[in-house]
C-alpha positions as CSV (number, residue, x, y, z in Angstrom):
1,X,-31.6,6.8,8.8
2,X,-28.7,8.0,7.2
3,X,-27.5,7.4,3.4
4,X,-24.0,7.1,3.3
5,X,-22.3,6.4,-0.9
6,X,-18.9,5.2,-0.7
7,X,-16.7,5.5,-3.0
8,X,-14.4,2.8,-3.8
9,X,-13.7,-1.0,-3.7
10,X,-10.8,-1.5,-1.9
11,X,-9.5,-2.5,1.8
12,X,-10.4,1.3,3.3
13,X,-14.5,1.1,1.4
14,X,-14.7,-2.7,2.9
15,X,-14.2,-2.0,6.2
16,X,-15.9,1.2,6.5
17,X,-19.2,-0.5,5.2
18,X,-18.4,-3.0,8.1
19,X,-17.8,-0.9,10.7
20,X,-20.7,1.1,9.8
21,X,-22.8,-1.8,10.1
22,X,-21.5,-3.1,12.8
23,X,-22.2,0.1,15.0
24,X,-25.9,0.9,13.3
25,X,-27.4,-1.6,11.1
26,X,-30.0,0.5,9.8
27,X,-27.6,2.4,7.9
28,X,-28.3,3.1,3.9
29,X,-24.8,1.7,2.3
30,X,-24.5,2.5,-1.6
31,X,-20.7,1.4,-2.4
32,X,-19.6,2.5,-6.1
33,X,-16.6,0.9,-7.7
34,X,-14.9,0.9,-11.0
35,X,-14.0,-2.6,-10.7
36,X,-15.6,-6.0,-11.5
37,X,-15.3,-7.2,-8.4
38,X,-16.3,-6.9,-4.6
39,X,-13.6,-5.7,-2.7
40,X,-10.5,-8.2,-2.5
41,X,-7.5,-8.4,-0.3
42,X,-4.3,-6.3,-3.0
43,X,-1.4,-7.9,-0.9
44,X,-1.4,-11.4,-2.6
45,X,-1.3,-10.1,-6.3
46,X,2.2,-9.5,-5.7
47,X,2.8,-13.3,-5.0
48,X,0.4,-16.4,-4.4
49,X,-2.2,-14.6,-7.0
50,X,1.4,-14.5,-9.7
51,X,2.9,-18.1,-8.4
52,X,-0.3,-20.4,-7.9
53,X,-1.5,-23.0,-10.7
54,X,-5.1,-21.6,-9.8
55,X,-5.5,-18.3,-8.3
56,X,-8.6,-16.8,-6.7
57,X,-9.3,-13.3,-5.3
58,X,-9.0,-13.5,-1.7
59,X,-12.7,-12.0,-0.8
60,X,-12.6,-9.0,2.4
61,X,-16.4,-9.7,2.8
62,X,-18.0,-13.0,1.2
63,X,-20.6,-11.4,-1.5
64,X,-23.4,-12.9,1.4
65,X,-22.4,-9.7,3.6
66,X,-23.5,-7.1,1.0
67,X,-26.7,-9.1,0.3
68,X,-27.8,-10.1,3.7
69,X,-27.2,-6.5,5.0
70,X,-28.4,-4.5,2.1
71,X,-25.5,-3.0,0.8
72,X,-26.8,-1.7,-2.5
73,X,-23.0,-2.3,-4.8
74,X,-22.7,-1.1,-8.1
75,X,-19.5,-2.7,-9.7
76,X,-18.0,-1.7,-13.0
77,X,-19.1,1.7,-12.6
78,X,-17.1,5.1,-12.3
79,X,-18.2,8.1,-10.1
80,X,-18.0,11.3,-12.7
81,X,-19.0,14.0,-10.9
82,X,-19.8,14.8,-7.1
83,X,-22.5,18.0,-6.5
84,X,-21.4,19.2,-2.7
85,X,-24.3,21.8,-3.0
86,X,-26.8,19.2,-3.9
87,X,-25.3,16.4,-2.2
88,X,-25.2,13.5,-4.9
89,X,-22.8,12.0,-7.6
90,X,-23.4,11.0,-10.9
91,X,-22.1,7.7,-12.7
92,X,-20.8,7.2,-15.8
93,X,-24.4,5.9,-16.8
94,X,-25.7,8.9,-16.0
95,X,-27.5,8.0,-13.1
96,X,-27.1,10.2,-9.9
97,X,-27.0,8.8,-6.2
98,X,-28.2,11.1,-3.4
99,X,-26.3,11.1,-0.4
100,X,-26.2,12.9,3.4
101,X,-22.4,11.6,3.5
102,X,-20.1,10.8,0.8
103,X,-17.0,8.7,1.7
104,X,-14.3,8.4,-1.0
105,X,-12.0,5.6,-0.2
106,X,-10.5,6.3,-4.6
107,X,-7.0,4.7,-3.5
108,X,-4.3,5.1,-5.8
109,X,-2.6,4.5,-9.3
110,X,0.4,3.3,-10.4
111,X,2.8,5.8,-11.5
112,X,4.2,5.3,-14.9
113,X,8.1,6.1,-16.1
114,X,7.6,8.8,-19.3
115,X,10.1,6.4,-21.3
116,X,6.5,3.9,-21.7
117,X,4.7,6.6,-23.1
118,X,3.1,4.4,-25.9
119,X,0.9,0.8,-25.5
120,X,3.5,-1.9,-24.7
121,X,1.6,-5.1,-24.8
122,X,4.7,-6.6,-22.5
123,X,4.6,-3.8,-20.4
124,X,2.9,-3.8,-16.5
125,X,2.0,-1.6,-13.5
126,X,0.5,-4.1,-10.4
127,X,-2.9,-2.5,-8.7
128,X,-5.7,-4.4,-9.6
129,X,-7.0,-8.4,-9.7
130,X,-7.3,-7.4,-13.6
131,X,-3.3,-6.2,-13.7
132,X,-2.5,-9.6,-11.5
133,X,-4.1,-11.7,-14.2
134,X,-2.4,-10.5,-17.6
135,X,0.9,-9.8,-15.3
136,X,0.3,-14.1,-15.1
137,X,-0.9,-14.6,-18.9
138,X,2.7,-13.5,-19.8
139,X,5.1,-14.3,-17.4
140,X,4.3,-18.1,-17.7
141,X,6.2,-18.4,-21.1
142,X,8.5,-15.1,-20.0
143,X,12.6,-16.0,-19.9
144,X,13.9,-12.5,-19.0
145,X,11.7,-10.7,-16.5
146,X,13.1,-6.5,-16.2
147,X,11.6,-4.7,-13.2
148,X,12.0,-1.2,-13.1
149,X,11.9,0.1,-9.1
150,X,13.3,-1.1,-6.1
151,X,10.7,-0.2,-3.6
152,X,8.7,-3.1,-2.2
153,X,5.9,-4.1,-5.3
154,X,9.0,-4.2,-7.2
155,X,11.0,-6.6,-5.1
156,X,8.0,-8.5,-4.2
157,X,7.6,-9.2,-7.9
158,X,10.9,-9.6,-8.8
159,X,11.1,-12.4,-5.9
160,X,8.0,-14.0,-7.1
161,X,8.7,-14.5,-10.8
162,X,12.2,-15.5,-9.5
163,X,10.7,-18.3,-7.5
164,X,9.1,-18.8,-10.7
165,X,12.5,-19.8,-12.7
166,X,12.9,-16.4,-14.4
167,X,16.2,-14.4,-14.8
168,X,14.9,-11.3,-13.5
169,X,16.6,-8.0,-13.4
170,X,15.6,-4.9,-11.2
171,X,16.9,-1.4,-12.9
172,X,16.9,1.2,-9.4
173,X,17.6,4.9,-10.2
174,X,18.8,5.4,-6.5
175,X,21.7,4.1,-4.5
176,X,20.1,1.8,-2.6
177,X,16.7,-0.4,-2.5
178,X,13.7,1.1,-0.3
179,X,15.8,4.6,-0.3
180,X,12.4,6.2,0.6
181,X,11.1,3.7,3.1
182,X,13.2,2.3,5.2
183,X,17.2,2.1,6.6
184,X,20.6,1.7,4.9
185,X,20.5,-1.7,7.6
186,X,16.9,-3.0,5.6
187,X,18.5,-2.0,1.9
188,X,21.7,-3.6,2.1
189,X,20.4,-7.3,3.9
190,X,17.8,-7.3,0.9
191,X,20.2,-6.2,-1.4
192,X,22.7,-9.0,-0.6
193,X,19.8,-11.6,0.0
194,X,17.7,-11.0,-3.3
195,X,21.4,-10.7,-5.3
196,X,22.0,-14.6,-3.1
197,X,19.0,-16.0,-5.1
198,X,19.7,-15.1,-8.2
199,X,17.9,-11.9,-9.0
200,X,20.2,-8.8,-10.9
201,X,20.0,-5.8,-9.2
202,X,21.6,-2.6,-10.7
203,X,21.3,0.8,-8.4
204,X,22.0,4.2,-9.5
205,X,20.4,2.9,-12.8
206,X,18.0,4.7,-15.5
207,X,17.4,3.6,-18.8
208,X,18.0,5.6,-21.3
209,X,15.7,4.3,-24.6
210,X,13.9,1.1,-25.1
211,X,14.5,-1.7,-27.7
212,X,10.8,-2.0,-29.3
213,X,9.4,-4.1,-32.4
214,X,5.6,-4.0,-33.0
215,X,4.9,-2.5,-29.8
216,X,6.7,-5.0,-27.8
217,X,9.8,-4.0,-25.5
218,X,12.5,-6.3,-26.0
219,X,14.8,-4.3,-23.6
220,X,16.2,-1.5,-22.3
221,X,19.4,0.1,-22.5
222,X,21.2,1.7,-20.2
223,X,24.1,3.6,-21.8
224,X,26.1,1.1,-23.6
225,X,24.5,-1.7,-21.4
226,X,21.2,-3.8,-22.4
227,X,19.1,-5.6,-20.4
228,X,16.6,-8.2,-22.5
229,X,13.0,-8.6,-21.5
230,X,10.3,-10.9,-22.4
231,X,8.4,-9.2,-19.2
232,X,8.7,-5.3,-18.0
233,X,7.4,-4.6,-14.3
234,X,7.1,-0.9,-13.3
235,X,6.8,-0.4,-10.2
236,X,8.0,3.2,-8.9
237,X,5.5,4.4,-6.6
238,X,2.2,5.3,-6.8
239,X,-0.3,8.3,-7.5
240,X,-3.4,9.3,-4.8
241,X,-6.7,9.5,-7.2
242,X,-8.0,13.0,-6.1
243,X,-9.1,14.4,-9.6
244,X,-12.3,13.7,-8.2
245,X,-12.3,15.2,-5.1
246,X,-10.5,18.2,-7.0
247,X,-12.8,18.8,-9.3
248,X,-15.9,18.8,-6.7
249,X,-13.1,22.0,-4.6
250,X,-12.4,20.0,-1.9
251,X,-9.1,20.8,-0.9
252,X,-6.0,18.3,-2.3
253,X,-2.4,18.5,-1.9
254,X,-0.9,15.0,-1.9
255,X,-3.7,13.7,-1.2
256,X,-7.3,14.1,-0.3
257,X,-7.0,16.9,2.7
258,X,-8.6,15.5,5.9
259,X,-8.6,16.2,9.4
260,X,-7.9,14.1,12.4
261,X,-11.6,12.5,11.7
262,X,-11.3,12.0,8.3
263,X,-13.5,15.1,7.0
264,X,-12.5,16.9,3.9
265,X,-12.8,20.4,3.5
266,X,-16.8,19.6,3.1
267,X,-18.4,18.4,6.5
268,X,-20.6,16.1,4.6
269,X,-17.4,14.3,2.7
270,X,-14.8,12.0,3.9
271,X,-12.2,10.1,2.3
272,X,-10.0,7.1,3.8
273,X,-7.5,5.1,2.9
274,X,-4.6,5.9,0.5
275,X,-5.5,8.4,-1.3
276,X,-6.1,10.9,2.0
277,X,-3.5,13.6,2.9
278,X,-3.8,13.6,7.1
279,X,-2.1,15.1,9.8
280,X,0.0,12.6,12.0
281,X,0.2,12.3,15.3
282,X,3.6,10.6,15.8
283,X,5.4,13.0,13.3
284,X,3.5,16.3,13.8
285,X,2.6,17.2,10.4
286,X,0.5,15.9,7.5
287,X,1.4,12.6,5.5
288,X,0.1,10.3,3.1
289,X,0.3,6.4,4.0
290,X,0.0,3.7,1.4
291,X,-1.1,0.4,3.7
292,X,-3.9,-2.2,4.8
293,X,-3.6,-1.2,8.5
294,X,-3.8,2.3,7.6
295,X,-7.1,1.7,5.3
296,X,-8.5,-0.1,7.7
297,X,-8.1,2.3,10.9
298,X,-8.6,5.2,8.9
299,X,-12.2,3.4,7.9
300,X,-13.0,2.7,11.5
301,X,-11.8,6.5,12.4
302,X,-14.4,8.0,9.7
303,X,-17.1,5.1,10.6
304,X,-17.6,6.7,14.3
305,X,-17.4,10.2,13.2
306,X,-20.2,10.0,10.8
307,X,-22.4,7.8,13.8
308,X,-21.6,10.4,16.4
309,X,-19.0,8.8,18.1
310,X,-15.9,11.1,17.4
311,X,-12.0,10.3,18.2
312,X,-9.3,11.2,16.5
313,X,-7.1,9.2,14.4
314,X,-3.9,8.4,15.8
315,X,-3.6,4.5,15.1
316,X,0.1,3.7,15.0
317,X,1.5,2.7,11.5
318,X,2.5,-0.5,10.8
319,X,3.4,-2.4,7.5
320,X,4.6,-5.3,5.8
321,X,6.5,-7.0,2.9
322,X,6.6,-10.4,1.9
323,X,9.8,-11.1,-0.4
324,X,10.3,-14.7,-1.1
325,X,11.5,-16.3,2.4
326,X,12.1,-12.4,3.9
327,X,9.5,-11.3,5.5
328,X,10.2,-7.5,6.5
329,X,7.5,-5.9,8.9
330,X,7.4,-2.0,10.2
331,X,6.0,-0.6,13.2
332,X,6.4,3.2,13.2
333,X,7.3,5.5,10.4
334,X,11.0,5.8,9.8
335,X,12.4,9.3,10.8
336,X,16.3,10.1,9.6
337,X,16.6,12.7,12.0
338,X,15.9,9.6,15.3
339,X,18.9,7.6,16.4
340,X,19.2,3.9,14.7
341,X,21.0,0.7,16.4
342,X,20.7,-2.7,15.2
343,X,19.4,-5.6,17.6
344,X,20.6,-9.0,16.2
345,X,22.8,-9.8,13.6
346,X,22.0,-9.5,10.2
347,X,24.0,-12.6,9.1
348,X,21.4,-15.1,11.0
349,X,18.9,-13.7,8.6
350,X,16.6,-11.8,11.9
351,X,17.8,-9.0,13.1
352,X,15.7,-5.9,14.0
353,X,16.8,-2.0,13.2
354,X,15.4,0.3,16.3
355,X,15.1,4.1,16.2
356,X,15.2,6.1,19.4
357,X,14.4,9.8,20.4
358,X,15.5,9.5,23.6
359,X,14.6,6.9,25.8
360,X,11.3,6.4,23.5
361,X,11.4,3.7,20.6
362,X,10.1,5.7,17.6
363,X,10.2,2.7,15.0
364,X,11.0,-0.9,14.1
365,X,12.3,-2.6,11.1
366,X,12.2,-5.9,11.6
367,X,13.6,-9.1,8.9
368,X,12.0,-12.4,9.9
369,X,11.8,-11.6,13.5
370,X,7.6,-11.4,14.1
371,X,8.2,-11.1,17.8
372,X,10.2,-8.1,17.6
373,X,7.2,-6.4,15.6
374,X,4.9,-7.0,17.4
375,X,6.4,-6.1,20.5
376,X,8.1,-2.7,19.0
377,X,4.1,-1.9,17.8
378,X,3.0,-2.0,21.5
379,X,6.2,-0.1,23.1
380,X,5.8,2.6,20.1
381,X,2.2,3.3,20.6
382,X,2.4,3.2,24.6
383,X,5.0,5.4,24.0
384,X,7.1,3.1,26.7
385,X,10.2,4.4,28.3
386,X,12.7,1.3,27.5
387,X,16.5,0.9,28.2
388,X,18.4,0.9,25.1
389,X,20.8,-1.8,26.2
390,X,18.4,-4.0,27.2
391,X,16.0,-3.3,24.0
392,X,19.1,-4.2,21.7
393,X,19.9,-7.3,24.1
394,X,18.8,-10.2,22.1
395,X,18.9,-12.4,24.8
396,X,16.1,-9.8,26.9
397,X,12.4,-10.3,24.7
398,X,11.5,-6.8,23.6
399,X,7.9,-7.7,25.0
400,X,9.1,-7.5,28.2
401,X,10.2,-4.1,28.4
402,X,8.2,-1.7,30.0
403,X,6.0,-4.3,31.9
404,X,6.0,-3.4,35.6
């Protein structure tokens, strides 16, 4: 019987200890996480978790799963030290867990702007249930709400505490919104539609200083210009947790090295999820992917290595972002150097951005057009031949293309 520790409490450690299960029941499971909680779905936090009169943690497993199959969970507890030689970790109790395979599924962090250096009492980053909740405590009495990023935890928050009533500002240091994740098409349609309902949006925009009194920011200027706050968001990215794995020599660049069946540098470890540095099939070389679907396959990938039943990850990425009424999905990874062509028309509020490399559709952006998604995911990962006309033919269904 195996005894496998996982590391971690988020989408990726869930559904590894389910897949697991699922194929072997008699499987040891020992899942270690820093939080107080079981493993909960992160997407809401950004919205229903912020807007709703009475917010609950949306549950991955009800806590009967980890009971009735013997999953032994130790929450509120942080993995110090992992011994490769001996094979077991220790706990910031000082207690040690032996393991014959050790998955770390240690997500991310936000990254913080060096002008917060300092305790802010006003001042938030958005990861964790915990974050969620005083994000709420605040912004309830909050006038002025400054976010600082344009990426999509930013927007989704500065939609949400818009909704809310707030005058909300969003600072951007680049010239556009999403500049790192998706097309000029998808930042100027959420640029004009987020600017439509109200919410300030300045680009090509870094503060210079704060405006603090007893460790409260009241603002921030930006040369002669200063933008109030009751409320400061920061969201501008995130950073993979891999001191651990570091300090254990596994090998880390970006990310947690693994190969195409989630094993580090140590046959006996594997990480998932978005702290793992892999090698991609669709763009030939190694990338770093911050998403549920990602977690999730990249849990099921590792789950049938470790039980004998190898295949290599090359799930096709997929992603989405809820911003108010917008809802903007992904299939693919967005590649600069593919042709782009718009299908629809931005102005009805769907439209779909398609990128090409020759007769192959590469990736999808897709604004309030569900269909299109989850057509574009099937034609990407079939790696269909379609006609370009006909694929930016609204009136032809994109999920009839390449049907014979």
């Amino acid at each position: 019987m195996k005894n496998i520790v996982v590391v971690g409490g988020g989408h990726a450690a869930a559904q590894f200890c389910a897949s697991v299960l699922e194929a072997d029941p008699s499987v040891k499971l020992t899942l270690i996480t820093e939080e107080g909680y079981l493993p909960y779905q992160r997407p809401p936090l950004s919205k229903t978790f912020i807007k709703d009169e009475n917010p609950q943690p949306a549950w991955l497993r009800p806590g009967s799963f980890y009971a009735d199959n013997g999953i032994n969970v130790h929450v509120n507890t942080c993995v110090t030290a992992i011994d490769r030689e001996v094979q077991q970790v220790t706990v910031n109790s000082g207690d040690t867990f032996p393991y014959d395979v050790l998955v770390l599924a240690t997500g991310t962090r936000a990254r913080m702007l060096p002008l917060f250096e300092g305790e802010f009492s006003n001042v938030f980053t958005l990861r964790t249930i915990d974050d969620a909740q005083r994000l709420r405590d605040q912004i309830g009495t909050a006038s002025n709400v400054l976010v600082f990023g344009g990426g999509f935890i930013g927007l989704e928050l500065a939609a949400t505490a818009s909704a809310l009533g707030k005058h909300v500002t969003v600072l951007e240091a680049a010239d556009r919104l999403l500049g790192r994740s998706a097309s000029p098409e998808i930042s100027d349609y959420l640029l004009s539609t987020h600017r439509a309902n109200g919410i300030a949006i300045e680009l090509g925009c870094r503060a210079d200083r704060l405006e603090t009194l007893d460790g409260v920011v009241k603002g921030a200027w930006v040369g002669d210009r200063f933008f109030a706050a009751d409320v400061v968001v920061v969201g501008v990215g995130a950073v993979p947790n891999v001191e651990l794995a570091q300090a254990a020599g596994l090998d880390c660049d970006n990310g947690i090295m693994v190969n195409e069946f989630m094993q580090t540098s140590d046959p006996a470890v594997y990480a998932i999820g978005d702290c793992t540095a892999f090698p991609s099939a669709m763009l030939g070389r190694r990338v770093r992917l911050e998403s549920v679907q990602n977690a999730n396959d990249q849990a099921r990938c590792a789950a049938r290595s470790i039980l004998g039943d190898p295949a290599p990850y090359t799930a096709m990425p997929w992603f989405w972002s809820d911003q108010g009424a917008t809802r903007i999905q992904i299939a693919g990874l967005p590649d600069a150097a593919n042709e782009r062509a718009v299908r629809g028309n931005p102005a009805d509020g769907k439209f779909s951005v398609l990128y090409f490399e020759g007769d192959r559709l590469t990736c999808a952006e897709s604004i309030n057009s569900p269909a299109d998604h989850l057509a574009s995911r099937r034609l990407i990962a079939d790696k269909v031949l379609v006609d370009r006309a006909q694929a930016l033919d609204t009136s032809v269904a994109l999920k009839t293309l390449g049907l014979a």
